[in-house]
C-alpha positions in Angstrom: 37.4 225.6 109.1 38.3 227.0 112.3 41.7 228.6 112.9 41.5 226.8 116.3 40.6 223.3 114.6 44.0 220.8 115.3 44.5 217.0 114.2 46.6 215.1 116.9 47.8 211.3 117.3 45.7 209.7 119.8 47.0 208.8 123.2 46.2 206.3 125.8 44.6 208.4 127.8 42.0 208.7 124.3 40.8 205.2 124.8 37.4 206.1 126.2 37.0 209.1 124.1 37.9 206.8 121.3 35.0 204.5 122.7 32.9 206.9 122.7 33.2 208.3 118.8 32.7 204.5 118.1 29.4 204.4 119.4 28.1 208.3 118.4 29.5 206.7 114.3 27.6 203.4 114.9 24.5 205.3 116.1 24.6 207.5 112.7 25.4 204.1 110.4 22.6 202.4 112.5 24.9 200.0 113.3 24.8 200.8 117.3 24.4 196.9 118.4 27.7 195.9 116.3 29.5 198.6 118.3 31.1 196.5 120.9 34.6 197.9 121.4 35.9 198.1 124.8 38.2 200.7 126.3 40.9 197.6 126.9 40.0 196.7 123.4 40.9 200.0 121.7 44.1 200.3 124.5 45.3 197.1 123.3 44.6 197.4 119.5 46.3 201.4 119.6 49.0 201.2 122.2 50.3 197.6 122.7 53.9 196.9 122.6 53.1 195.4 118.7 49.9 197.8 117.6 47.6 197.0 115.1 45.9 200.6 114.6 46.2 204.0 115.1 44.2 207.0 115.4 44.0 210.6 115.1 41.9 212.9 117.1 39.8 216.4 115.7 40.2 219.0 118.5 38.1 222.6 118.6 38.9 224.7 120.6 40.5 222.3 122.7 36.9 220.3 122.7 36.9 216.6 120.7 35.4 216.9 117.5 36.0 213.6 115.8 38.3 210.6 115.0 40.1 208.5 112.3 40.9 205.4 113.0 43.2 203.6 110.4 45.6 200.6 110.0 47.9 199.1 107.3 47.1 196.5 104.8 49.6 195.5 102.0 49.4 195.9 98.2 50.8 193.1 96.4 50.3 195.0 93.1 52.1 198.5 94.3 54.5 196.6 95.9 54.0 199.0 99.2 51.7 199.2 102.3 48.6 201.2 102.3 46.7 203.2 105.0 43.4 201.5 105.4 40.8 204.3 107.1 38.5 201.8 109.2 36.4 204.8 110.9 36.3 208.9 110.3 33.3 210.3 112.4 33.1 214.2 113.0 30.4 215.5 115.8 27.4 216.9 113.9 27.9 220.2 115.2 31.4 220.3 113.9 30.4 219.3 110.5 30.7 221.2 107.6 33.7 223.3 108.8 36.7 221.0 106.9 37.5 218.8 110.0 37.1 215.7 107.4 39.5 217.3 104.6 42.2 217.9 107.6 41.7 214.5 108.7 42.6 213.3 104.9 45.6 215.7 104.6 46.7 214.2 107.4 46.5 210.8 106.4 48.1 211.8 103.3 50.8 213.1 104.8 51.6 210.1 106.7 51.2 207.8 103.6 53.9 210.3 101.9 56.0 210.3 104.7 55.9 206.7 105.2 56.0 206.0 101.6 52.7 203.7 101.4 51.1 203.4 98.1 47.5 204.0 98.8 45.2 205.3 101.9 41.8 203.3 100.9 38.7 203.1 102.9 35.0 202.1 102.2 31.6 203.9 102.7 28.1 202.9 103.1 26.4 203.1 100.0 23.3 205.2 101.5 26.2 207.6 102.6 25.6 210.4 100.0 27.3 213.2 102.2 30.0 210.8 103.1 30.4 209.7 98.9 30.2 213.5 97.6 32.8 214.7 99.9 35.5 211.8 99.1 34.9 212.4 95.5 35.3 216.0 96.1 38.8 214.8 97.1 39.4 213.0 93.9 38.9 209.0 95.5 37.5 206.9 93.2 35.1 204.4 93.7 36.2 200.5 93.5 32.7 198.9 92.1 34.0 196.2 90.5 35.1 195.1 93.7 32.6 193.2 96.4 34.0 193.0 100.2 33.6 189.6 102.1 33.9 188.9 105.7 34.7 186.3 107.8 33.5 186.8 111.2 32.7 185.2 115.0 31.6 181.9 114.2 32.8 181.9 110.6 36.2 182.3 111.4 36.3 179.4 114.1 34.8 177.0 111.8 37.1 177.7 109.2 40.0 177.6 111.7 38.7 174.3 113.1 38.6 172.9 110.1 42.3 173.4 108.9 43.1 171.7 112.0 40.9 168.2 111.0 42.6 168.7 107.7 46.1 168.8 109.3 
């Protein structure tokens, strides 16, 4: 790692920056047309007057390296929230020089200091960098457990009918 390598809480004037990690992430997941994030979109989620995100910026040399973007879920087990990392992307040609493990110690960090019981986060299962390096860092993996998702569509119909059930 760098000497000259810094992690920093993102600020407004991030959003398009932000943006633009979203789409150079989706490009390497090969998930480029999900990527539909919005400067407003990213404004609104990070710096609204009730946030539902935030993010932390890689800086080298003063030049943008990468991103995490995280939010809180809620363990009923623990008792305590959890830091949830939705997105860590690092700029191939910053890669390989710790910007990832900085980006986990400061998430850790900011679980201790907040006291939150977990910082979770999922990875593409074709993802062997991505894998090797978190269990480098001692996460374990959670296969017993399947993620669902309710989305577009999906969501309005099973909003619409709650309200014919009402």
């Amino acid at each position: 790692m760098t000497a000259d390598t810094i992690i920093r809480p993102a600020t407004k004037d991030d959003c398009a920056l932000i943006v633009q990690f979203i789409k150079e992430l989706a490009i390497y997941e090969k998930l480029e047309h999900e990527a539909k994030a919005t400067s407003n979109d990213i404004e609104t989620a990070l710096f609204a007057s009730n946030p539902k995100a935030f993010c932390a910026i890689a800086e080298v040399g003063g030049k943008p390296a990468g991103f995490a973007l995280c939010f809180y879920n809620f363990s009923t087990f623990v008792g305590k929230a959890g830091i949830y990392l939705e997105d860590l992307f690092v700029r191939p040609e910053f890669r390989g020089n710790g910007i990832g493990k900085k980006f986990f110690q400061y998430l850790a960090q900011r679980a201790l200091e907040e006291n939150c019981g977990r910082v979770e986060f999922s990875v593409l299962d074709w993802n062997t960098p991505s894998i090797e390096f978190y269990k480098a860092l001692g996460a374990k993996a959670m296969d017993e457990w399947t993620v669902y998702r309710l989305e577009g569509q999906a969501i309005a119909d099973v909003a619409q009918a709650q309200k014919k059930a009402a």
